[in-house]
C-alpha positions in Angstrom: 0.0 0.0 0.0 1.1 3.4 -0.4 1.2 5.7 2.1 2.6 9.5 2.7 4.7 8.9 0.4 6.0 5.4 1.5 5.7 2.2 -0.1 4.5 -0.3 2.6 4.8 -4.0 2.9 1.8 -5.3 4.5 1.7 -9.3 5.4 -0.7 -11.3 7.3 0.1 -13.8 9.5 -2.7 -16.3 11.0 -2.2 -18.3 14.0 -5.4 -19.7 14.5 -5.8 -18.2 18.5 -2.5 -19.7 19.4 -0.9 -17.0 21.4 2.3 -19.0 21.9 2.9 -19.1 18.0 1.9 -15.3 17.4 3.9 -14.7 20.6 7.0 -16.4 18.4 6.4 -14.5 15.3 6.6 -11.5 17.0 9.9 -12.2 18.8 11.2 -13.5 15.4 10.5 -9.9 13.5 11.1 -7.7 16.1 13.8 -5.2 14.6 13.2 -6.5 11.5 9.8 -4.8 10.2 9.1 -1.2 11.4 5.9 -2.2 12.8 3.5 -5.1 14.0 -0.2 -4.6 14.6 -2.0 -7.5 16.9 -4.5 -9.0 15.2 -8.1 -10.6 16.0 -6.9 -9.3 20.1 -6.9 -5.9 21.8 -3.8 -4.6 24.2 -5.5 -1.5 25.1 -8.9 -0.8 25.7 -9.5 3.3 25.9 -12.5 4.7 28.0 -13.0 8.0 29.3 -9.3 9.1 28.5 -7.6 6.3 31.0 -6.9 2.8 29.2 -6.7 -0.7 30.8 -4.0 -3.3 29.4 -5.6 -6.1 28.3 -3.2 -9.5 29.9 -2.9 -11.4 27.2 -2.5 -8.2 25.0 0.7 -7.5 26.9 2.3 -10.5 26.7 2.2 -10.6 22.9 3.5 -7.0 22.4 6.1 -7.5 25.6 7.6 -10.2 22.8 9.4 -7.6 20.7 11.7 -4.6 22.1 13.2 -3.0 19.5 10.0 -2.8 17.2 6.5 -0.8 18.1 3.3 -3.3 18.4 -0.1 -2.3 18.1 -3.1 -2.9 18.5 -5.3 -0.9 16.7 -6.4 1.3 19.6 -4.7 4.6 18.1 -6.9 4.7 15.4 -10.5 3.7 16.8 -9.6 6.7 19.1 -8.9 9.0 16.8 -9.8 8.2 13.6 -12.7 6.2 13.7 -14.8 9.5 15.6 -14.3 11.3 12.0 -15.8 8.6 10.3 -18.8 8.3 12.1 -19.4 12.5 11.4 -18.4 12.3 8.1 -21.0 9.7 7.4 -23.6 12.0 9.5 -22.6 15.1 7.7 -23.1 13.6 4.5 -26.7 11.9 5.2 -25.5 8.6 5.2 -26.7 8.7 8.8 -28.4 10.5 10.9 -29.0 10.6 15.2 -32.9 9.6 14.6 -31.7 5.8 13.7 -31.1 3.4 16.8 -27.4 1.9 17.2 -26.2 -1.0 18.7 -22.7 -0.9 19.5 -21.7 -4.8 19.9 -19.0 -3.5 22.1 -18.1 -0.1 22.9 -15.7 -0.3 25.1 -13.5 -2.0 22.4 -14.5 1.0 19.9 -14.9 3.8 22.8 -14.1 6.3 20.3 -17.1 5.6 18.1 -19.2 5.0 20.7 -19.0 8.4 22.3 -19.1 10.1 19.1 -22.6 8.2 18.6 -23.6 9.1 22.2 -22.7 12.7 22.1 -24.6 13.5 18.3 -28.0 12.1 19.8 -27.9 8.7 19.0 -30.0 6.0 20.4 -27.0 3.4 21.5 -27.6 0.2 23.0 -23.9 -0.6 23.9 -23.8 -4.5 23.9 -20.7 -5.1 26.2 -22.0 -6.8 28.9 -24.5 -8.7 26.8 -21.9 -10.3 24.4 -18.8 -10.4 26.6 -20.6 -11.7 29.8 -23.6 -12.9 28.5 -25.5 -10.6 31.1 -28.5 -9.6 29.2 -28.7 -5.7 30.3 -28.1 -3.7 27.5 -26.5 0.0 28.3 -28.1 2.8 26.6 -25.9 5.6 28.1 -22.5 7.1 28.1 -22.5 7.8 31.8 -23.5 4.1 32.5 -21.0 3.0 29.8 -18.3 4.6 31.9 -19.1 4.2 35.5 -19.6 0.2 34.5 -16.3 -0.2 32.5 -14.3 1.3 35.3 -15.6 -1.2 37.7 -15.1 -4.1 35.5 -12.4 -3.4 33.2 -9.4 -3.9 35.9 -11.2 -7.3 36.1 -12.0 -8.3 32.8 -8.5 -7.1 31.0 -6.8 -10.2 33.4 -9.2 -12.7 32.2 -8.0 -15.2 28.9 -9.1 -13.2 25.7 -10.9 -16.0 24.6 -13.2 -15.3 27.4 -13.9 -11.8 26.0 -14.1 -12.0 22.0 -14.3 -15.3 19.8 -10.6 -16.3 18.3 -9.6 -19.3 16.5 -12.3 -22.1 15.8 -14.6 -19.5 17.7 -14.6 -17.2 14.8 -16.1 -20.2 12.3 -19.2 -21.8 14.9 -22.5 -20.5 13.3 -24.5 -17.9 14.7 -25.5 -17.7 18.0 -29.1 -15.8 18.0 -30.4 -15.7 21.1 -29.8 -12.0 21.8 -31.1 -11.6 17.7 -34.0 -8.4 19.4 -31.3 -6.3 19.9 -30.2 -6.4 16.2 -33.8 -6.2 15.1 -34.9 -2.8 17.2 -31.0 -1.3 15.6 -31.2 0.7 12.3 -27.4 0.6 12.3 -24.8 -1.9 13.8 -21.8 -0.9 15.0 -18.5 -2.5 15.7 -15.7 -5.4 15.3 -17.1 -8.4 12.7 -16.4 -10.9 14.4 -18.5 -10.2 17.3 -21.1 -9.4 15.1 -21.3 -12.4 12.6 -21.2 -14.7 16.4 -24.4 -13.1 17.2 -26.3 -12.1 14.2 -29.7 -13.4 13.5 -30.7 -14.2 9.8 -32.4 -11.5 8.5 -31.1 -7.7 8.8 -33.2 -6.1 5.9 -32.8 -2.5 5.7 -29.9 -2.6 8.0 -27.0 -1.1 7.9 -23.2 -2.1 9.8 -20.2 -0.4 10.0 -17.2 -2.7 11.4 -14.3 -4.1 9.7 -12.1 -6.8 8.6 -14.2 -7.9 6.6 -14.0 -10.6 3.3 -15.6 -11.1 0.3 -17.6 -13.9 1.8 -18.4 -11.7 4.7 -20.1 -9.1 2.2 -21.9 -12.0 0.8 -23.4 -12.9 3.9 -24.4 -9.6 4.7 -25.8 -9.3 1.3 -28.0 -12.5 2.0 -28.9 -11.6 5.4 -31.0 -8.5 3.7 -28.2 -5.6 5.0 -28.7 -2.3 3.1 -25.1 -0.6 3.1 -22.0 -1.5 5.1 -19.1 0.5 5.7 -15.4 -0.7 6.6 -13.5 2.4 8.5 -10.7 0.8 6.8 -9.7 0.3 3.2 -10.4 -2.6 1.4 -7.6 -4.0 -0.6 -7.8 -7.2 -2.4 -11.0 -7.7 -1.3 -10.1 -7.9 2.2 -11.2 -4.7 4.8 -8.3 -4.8 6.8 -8.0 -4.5 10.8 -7.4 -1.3 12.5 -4.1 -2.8 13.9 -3.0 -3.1 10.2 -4.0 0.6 9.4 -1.9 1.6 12.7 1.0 -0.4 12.0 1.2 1.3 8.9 0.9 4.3 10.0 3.3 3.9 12.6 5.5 3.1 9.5 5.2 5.8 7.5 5.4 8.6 10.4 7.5 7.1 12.8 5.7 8.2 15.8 3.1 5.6 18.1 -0.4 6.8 19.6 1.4 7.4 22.8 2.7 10.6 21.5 1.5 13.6 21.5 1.2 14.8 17.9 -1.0 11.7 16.9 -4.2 12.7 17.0 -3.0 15.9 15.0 -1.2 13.8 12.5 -3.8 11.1 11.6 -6.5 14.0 11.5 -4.0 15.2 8.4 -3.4 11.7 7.1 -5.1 11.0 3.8 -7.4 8.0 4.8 -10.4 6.4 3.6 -13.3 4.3 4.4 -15.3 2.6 1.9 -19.3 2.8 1.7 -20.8 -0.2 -0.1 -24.3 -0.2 -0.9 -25.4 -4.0 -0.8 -28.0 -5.3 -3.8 -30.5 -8.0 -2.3 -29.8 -10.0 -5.9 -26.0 -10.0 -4.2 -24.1 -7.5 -6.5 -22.8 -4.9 -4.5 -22.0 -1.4 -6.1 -19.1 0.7 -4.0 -19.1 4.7 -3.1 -16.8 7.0 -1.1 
């Protein structure tokens, strides 16, 4: 991809949820690539301006020393909040249509952006990472809960949190399929989403990422209106914000602990794509 300027070499690596393997991988390149973004796991989960290191997060990225990890998190913060107003400002969306955020404390950024233009927002955290049906429908309770479970739920196994491996392939679970159906838009990582979606979404719409070809076909036959990927597709592929930050990371040199990201990214020439999906499964792209 090009970026800045800057020709970047972009590989994926797969290790099926084995964090020993990844954990390898990443001791291997370290001082050999400029960056490495943390796929399919979080290390940093942002709420309220304070984040919480995610465990098992850690121990990946603690694997290389010479070489920045990431995770992702620099971007939701930053860059996924203009997405979600350029969208609005355009009247792709607008604050009368409901929102249900599979997990906002994984995408804080968007979340609050949601919250603070008016938008209904069920924030699905609790429902999908404990199985606790109470959905929370505000920014307050969205903050006062996180910082009474976070410092708990960042020491448990990821795999306790978010589906990885043979999680990501089980079919859909539907038992929490009213929350989808009362939500105009869905919000938030794939994964979590394709776990719990129901079979018919007509007239939705979902904006997430890392997404496939045969993802897009199976929103397509599920009845979705429009999806957008707050990252660029390439290949086919929607690729994860970890990938987008890594890249980033090595084309400017600088990580999202310092203090001229924000201002940097805001100046960076990114995209997200806008796919309007075709119920007879052709599905015709805009930006």
């Amino acid at each position: 991809m090009e970026l800045l300027g800057h020709r970047i070499l972009v590989e994926r690596r797969g290790s099926d949820g084995d964090l020993e393997r990844a954990r390898q991988w990443i001791a291997e390149l370290d001082g050999k690539v400029d960056a490495i973004g943390l796929g399919g796991i979080d290390r940093w989960l942002w709420l309220d301006g304070t984040r919480y290191e995610i465990r098992d997060g850690a121990y990946l990225a603690e694997a290389a020393t010479a070489t920045p990890v990431v995770d992702g998190s620099g971007i939701k913060s930053t860059w996924e909040r203009r997405v979600i107003l350029d969208l609005q400002a355009k009247g792709r969306i607008h604050p009368s249509q409901p929102v249900l955020m599979v997990s906002a404390l994984d995408r804080f950024g968007m979340a609050e952006t949601f919250y603070q233009e008016g938008y209904p927002v069920v924030a699905g955290d609790l429902i999908f990472a404990a199985h606790i049906d109470y959905p929370i429908r505000t920014r307050e309770e969205l903050v006062a809960i996180g910082r009474r479970l976070l410092p708990q739920f960042t020491q448990l196994p990821f795999s306790q949190l978010y589906p990885i491996g043979d999680e990501q392939r089980r079919e859909p679970d539907p038992r929490y399929a009213r929350y989808f159906a009362e939500a105009a838009i869905i919000a938030g990582d794939f994964h979590l989403i394709r776990r719990y979606w129901p079979a018919d979404l007509s007239g939705k719409g979902i904006i997430t990422n890392t997404t496939t070809a045969a993802d897009i076909e199976a929103m397509t036959a599920r009845g979705v209106a429009w999806v957008v990927t707050t990252t660029p597709r390439l290949d086919g592929r929607s690729f994860g914000t970890n990938i987008l930050e890594a890249a980033v990371v090595a084309a400017l040199g600088i990580t999202a602990e310092d203090r001229q990201w924000p201002q940097r990214v805001s100046e960076l020439p990114l995209r997200y794509e806008w796919l309007l999906l075709d119920v007879t499964r052709n599905a015709k792209g805009s930006r």
